[in-house]
Backbone as JSON, one array per atom type, in Angstrom:
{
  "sequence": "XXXXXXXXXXXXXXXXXXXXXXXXXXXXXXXXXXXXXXXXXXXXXXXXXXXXXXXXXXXXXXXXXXXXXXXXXXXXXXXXXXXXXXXXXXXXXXXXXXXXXXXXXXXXXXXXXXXXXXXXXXXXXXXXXXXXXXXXXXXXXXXXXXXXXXXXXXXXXXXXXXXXXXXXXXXXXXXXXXXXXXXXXXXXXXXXXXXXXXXXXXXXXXXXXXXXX",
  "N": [[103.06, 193.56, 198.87], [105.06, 195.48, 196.3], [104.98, 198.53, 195.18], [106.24, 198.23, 192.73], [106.73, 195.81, 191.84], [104.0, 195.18, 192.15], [103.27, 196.16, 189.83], [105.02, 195.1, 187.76], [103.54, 192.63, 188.04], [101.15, 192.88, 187.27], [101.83, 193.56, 184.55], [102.6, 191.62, 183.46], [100.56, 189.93, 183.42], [98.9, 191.62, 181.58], [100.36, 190.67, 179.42], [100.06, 187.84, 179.22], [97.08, 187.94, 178.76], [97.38, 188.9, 176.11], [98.22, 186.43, 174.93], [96.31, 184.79, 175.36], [94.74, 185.31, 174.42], [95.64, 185.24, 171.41], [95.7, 182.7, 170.93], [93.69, 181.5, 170.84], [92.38, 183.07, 168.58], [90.88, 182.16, 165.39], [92.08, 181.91, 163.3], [95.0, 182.38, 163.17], [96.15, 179.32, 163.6], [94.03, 177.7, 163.09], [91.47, 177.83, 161.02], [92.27, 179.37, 158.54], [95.3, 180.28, 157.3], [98.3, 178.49, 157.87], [100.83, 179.94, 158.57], [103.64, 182.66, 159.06], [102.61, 184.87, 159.51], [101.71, 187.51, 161.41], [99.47, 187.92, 164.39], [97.74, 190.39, 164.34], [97.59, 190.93, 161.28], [96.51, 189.32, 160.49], [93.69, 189.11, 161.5], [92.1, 190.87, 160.36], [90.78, 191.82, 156.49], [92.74, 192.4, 154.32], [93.36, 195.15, 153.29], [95.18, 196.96, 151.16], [95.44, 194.33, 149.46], [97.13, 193.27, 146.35], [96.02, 191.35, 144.26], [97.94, 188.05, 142.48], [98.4, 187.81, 139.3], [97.8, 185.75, 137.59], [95.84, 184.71, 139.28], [93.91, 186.31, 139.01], [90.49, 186.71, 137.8], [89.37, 185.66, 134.93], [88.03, 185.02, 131.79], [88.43, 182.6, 129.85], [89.78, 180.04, 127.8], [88.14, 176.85, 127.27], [87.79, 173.29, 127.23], [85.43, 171.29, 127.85], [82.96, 168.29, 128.94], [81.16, 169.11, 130.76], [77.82, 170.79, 131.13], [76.7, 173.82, 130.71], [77.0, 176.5, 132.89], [78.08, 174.67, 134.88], [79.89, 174.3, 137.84], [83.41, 173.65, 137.71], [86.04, 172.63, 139.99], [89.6, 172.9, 140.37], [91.91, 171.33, 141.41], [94.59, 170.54, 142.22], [95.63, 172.81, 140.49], [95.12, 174.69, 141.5], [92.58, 176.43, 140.87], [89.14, 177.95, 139.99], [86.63, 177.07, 137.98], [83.89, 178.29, 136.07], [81.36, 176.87, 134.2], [80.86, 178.17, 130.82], [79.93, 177.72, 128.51], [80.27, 176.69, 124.92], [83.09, 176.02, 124.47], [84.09, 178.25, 126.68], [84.52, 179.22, 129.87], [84.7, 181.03, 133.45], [87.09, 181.84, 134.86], [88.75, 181.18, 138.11], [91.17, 182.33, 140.85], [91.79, 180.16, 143.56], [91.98, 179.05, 146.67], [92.48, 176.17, 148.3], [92.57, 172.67, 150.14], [94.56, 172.19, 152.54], [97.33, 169.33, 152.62], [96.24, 166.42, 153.01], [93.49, 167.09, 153.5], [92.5, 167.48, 151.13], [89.87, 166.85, 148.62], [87.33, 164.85, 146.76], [85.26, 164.41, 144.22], [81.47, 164.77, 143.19], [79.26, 167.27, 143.82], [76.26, 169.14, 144.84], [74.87, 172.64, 145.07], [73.75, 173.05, 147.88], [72.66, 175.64, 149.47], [72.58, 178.52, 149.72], [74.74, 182.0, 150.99], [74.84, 185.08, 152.53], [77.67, 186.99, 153.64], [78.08, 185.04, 155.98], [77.3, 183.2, 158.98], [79.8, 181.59, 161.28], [80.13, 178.61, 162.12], [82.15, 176.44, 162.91], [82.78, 173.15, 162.39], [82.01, 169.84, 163.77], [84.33, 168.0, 163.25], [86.52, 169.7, 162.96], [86.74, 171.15, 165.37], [87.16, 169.22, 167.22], [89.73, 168.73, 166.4], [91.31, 171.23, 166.66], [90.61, 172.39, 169.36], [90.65, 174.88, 170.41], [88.91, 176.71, 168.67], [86.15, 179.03, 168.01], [82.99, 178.2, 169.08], [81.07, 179.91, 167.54], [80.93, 182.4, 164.95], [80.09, 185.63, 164.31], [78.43, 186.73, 160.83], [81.22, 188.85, 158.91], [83.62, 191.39, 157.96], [85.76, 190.02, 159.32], [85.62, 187.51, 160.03], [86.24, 184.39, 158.55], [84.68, 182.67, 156.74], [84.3, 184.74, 154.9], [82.54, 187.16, 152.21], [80.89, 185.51, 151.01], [78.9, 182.29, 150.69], [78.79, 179.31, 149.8], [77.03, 176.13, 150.46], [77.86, 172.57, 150.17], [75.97, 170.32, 149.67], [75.66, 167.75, 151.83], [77.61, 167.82, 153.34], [80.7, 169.26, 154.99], [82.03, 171.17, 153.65], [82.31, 174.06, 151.93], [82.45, 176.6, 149.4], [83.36, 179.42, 149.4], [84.21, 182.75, 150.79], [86.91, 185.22, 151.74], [89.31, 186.23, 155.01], [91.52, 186.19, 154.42], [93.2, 187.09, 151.84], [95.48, 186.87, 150.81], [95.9, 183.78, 150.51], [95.3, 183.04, 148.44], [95.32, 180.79, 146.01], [97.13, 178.51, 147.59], [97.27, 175.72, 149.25], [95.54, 175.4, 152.29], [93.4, 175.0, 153.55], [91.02, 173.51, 155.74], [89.54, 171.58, 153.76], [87.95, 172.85, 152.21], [87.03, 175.1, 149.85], [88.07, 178.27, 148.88], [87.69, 181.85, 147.74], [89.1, 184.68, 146.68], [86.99, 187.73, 148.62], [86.09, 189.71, 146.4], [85.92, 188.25, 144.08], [83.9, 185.75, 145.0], [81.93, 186.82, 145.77], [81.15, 187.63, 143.27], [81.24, 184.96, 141.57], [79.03, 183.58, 143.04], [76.55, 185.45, 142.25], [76.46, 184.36, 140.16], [75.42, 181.59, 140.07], [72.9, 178.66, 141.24], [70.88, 177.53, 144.02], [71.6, 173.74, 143.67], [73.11, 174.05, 141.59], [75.76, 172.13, 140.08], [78.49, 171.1, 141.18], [81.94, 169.89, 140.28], [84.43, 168.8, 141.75], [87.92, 168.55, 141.22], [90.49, 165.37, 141.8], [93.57, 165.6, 143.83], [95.41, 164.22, 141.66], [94.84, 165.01, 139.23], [95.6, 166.83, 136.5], [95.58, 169.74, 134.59], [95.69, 170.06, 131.06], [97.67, 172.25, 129.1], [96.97, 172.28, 126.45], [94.19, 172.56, 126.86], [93.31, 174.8, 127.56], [93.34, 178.19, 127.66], [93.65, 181.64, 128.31], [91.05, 184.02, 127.12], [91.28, 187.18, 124.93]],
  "CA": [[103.61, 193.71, 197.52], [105.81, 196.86, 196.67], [104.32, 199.34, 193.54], [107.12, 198.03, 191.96], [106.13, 193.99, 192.3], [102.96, 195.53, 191.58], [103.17, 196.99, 188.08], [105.41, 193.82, 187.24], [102.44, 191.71, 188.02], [99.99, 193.47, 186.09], [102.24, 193.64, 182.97], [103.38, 189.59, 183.05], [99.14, 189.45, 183.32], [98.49, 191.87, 180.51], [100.75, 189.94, 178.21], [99.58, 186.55, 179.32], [95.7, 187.87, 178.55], [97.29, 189.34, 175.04], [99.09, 185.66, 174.27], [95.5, 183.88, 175.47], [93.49, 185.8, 172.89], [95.92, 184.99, 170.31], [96.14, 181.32, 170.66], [92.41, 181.43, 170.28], [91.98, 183.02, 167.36], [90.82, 180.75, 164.83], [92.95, 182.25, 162.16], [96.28, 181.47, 163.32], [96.56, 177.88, 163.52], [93.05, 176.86, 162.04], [90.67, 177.5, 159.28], [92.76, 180.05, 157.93], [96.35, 179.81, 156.68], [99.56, 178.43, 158.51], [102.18, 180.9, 158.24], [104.42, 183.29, 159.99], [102.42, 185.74, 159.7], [101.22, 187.84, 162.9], [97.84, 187.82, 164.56], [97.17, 191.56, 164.26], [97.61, 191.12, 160.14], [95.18, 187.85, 160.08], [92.46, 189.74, 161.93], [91.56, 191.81, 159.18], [91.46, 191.67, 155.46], [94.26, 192.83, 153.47], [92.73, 196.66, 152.36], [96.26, 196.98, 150.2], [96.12, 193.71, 148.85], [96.94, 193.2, 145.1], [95.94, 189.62, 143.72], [98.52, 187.59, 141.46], [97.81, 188.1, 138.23], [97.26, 184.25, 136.73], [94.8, 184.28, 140.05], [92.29, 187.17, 138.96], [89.47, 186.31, 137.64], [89.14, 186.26, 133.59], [87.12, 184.25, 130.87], [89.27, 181.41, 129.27], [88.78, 178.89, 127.2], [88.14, 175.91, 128.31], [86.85, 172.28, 126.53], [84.68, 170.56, 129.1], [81.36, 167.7, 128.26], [80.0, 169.68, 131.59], [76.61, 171.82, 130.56], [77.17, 175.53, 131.14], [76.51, 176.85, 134.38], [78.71, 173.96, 136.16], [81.43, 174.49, 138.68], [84.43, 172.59, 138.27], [87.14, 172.76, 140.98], [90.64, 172.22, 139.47], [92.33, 171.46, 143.14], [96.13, 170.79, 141.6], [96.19, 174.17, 139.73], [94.18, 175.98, 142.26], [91.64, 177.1, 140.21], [87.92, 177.31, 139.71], [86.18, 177.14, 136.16], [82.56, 178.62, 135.98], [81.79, 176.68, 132.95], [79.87, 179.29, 130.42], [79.32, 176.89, 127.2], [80.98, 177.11, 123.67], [84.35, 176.41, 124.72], [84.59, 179.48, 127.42], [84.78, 179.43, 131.37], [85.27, 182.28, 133.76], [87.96, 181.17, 135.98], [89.01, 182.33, 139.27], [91.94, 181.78, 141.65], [91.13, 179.85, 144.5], [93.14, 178.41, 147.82], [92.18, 174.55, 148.6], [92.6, 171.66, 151.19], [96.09, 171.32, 152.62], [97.89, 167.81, 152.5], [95.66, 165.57, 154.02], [92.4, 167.48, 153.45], [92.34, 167.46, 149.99], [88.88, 166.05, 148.69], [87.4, 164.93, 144.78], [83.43, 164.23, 143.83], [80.86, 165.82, 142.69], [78.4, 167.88, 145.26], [75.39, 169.86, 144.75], [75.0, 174.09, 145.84], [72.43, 173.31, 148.04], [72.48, 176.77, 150.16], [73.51, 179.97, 149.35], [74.55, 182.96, 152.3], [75.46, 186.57, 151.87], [78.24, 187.6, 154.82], [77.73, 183.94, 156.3], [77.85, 183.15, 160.83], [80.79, 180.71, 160.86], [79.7, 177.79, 163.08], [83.37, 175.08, 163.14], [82.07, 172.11, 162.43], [82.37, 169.08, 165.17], [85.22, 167.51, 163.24], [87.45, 170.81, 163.42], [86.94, 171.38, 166.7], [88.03, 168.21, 167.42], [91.18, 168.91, 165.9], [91.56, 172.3, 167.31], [89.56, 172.62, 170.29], [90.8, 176.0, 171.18], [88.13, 177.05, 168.07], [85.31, 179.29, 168.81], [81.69, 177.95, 168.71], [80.16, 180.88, 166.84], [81.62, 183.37, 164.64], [79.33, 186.22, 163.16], [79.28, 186.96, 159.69], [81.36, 190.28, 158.5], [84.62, 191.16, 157.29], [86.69, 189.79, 160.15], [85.08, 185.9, 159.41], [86.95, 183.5, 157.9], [83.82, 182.95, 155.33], [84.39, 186.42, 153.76], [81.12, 187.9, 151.86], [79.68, 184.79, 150.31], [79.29, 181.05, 151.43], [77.79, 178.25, 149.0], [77.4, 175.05, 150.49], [78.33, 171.52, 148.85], [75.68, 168.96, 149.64], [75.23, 168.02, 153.16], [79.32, 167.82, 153.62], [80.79, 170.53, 155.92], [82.36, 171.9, 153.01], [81.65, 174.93, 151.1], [83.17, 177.8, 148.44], [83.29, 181.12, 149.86], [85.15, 184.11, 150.24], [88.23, 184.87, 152.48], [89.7, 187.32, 155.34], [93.08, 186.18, 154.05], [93.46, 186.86, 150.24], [96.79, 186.06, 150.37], [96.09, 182.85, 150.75], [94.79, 182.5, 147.47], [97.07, 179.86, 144.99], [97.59, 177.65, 148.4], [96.88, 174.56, 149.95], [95.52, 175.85, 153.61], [92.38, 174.9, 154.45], [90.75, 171.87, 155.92], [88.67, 170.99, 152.47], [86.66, 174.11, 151.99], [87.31, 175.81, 148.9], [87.93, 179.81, 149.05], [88.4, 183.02, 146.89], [88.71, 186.78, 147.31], [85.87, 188.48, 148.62], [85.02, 190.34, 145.16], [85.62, 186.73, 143.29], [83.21, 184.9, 145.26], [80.84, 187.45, 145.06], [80.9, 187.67, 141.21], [80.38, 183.4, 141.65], [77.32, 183.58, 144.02], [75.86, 185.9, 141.77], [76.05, 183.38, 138.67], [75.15, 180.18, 140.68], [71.93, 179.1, 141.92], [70.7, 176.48, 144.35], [71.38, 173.06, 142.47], [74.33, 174.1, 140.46], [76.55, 171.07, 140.26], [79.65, 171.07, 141.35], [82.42, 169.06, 140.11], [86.01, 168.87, 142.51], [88.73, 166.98, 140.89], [91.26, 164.64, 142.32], [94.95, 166.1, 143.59], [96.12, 163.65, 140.51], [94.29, 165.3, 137.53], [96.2, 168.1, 136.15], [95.08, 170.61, 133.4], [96.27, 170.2, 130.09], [98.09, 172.84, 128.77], [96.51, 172.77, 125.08], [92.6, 173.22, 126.83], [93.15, 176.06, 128.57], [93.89, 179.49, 127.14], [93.15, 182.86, 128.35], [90.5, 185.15, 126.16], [91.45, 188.34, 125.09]],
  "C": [[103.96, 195.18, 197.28], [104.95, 197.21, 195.15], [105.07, 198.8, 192.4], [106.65, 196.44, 191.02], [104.65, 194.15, 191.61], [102.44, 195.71, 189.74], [104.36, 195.49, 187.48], [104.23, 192.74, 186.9], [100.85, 191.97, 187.03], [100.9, 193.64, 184.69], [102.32, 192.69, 182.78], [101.5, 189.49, 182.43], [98.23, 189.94, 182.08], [99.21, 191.16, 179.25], [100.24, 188.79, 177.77], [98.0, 186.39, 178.78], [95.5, 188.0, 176.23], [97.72, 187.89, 173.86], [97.88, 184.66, 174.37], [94.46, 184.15, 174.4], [93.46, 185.31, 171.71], [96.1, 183.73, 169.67], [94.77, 180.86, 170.13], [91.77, 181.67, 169.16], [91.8, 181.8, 166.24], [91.45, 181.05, 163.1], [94.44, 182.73, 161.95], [96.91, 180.07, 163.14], [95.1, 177.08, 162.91], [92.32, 177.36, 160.98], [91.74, 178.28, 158.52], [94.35, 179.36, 157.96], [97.48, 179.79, 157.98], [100.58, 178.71, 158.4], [102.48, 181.57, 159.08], [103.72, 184.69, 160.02], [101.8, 186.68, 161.02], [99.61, 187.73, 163.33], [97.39, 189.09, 163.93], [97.15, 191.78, 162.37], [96.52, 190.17, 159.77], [93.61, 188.06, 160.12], [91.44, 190.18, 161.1], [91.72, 191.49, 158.22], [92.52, 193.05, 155.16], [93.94, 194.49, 152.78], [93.6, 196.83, 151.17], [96.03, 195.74, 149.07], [96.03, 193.53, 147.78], [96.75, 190.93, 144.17], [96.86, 189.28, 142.54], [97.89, 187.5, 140.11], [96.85, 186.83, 137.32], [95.93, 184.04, 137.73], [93.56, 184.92, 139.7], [91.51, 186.67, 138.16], [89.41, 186.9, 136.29], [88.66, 184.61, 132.98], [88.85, 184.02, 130.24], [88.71, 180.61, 128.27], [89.01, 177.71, 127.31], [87.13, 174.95, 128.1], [86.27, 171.05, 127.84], [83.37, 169.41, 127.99], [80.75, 168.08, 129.22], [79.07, 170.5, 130.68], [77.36, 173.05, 131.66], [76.14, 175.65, 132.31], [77.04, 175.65, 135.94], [79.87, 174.23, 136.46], [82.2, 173.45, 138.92], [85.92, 172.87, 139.03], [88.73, 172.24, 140.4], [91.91, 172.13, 141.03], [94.13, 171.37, 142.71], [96.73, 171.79, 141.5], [95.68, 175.35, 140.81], [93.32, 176.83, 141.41], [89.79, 176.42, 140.33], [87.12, 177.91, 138.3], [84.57, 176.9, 136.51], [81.8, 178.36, 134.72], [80.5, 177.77, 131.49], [79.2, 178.4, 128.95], [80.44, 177.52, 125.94], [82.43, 177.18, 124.09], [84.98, 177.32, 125.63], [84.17, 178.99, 128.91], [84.88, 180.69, 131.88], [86.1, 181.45, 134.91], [88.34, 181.85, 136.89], [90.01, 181.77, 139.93], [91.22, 181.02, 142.86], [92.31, 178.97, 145.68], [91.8, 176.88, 148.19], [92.84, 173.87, 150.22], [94.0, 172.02, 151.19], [95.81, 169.63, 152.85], [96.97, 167.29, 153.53], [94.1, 165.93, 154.17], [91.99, 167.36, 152.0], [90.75, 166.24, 149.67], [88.57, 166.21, 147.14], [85.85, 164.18, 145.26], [83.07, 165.01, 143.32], [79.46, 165.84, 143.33], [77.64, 168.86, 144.14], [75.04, 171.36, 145.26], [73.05, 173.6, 146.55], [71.75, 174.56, 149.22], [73.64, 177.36, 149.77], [73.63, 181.15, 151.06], [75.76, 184.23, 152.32], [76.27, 186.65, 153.33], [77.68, 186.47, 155.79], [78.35, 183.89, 158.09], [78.95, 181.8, 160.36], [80.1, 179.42, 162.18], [81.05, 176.42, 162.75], [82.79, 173.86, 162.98], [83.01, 171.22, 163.62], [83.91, 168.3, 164.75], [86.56, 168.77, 163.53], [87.46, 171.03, 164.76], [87.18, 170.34, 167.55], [89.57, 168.16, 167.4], [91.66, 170.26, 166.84], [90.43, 172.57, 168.62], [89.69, 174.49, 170.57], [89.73, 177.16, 169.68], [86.9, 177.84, 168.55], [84.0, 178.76, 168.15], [80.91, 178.14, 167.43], [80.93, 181.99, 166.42], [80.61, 184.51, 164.34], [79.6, 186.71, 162.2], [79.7, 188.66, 159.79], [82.96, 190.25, 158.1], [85.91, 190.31, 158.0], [86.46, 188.28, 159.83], [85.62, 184.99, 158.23], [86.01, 183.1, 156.44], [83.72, 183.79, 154.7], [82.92, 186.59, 153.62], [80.33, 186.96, 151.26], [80.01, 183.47, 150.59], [78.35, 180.4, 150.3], [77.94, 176.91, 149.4], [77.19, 173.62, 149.89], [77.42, 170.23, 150.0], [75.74, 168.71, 151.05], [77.09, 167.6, 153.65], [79.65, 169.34, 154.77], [81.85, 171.58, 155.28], [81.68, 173.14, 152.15], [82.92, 175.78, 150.74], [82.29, 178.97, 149.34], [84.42, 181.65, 150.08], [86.54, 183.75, 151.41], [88.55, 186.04, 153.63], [91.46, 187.47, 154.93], [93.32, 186.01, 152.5], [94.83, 186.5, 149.86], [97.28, 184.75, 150.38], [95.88, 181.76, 149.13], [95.41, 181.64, 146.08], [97.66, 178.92, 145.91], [96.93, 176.76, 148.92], [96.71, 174.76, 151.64], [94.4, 175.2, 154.3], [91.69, 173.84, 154.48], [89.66, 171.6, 154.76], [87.81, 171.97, 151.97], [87.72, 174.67, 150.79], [87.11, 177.37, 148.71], [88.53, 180.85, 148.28], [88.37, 183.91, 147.71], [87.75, 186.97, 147.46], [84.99, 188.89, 147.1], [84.78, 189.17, 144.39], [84.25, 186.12, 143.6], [81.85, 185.93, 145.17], [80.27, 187.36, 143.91], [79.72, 185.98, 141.11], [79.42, 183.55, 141.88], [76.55, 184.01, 143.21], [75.09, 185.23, 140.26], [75.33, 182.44, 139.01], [73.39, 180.38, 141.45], [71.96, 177.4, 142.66], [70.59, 175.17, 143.46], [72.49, 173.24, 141.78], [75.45, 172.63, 141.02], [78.2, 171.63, 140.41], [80.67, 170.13, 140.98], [84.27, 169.24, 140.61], [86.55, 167.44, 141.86], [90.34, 166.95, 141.88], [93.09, 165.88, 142.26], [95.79, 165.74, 141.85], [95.96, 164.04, 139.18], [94.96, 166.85, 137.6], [95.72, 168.56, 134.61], [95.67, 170.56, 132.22], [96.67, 171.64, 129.25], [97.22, 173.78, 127.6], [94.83, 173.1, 125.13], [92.29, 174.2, 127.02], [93.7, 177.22, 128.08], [92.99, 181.03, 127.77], [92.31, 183.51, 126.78], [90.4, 186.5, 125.86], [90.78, 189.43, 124.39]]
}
């Protein structure tokens, strides 16, 4: 083989090692969002990023017969309503199930976990095999900084490495905010807090819902 042949063969091999990494990631084509966006932007969170405004996180008001201190999932609008009593909520943006994941009940917080290990559950990795096992928690982790899970389901609310995902239909049934959002949550919630996810079909009435200023 000539130096030439040589250094060909080692570049086809460094691309081929850079295109096997990327198929692997598990935030290209699975938990995380399906878009055009590149690997090397998915990797990481967003340091720049600015959250849509209707998504940030502000007290509303908001007529519920839940008792204060329950989480209801509004999966349509993409939202989640922290319900506080007297007519008020704190609401937060939140990204949901895509088509076909979409899920409605009402689940229990029965574990909490600060900067959470990601472990795929057996039905995802079914689907995607090219998934890895074991993630550990930290900012690169598809669970972001806070994980609450729903009842012995393989769902849970937690945070995100992709905030731009937040206002979309991406992820296989797990419910996810911004990092600082889900923080704030975790910090209200305790083991036990009820959860209540509603149906794609129920949409928010206009005249319940008002920002508080």
């Amino acid at each position: 083989m000539t130096r030439i042949s040589a250094l060909r063969a080692f570049a086809f091999a460094a691309i081929a090692g850079v295109a096997s990494t990327a198929s692997a990631n598990p935030l290209v084509l699975g938990y995380a969002p399906q878009n055009t966006r590149s690997v090397e932007t998915m990797t990481e969170p967003d340091a720049g990023f600015q959250q849509v405004a209707r998504f940030k996180r502000q007290m509303v008001s908001y007529y519920t017969t839940e008792a204060p201190g329950t989480i209801i999932i509004d999966t349509p609008n993409t939202y989640l309503y922290f319900v506080l009593g007297n007519g008020r909520a704190m609401r937060y943006g939140i990204g949901v199930g895509r088509d076909g994941f979409t899920w409605s009940g009402t689940q229990t917080i029965t574990k909490k976990a600060e900067w959470p290990d990601w472990f795929p559950p057996a039905e995802m990795i079914a689907r995607q095999p090219y998934l890895p096992r074991f993630m550990a928690g930290g900012p690169s982790n598809p669970l972001g900084a806070r994980a609450m899970y729903l009842g012995g389901t393989v769902y849970r609310i937690h945070g995100t490495n992709a905030p731009n995902t937040i206002g979309q239909h991406v992820s296989s049934g797990c419910i996810r905010l911004v990092n600082e959002d889900v923080t704030d949550l975790y910090s209200r919630v305790n083991v036990g807090t009820k959860v209540v996810v509603l149906p794609m079909s129920a949409r928010s009435s206009g005249n319940r819902i008002s920002a508080l200023h």
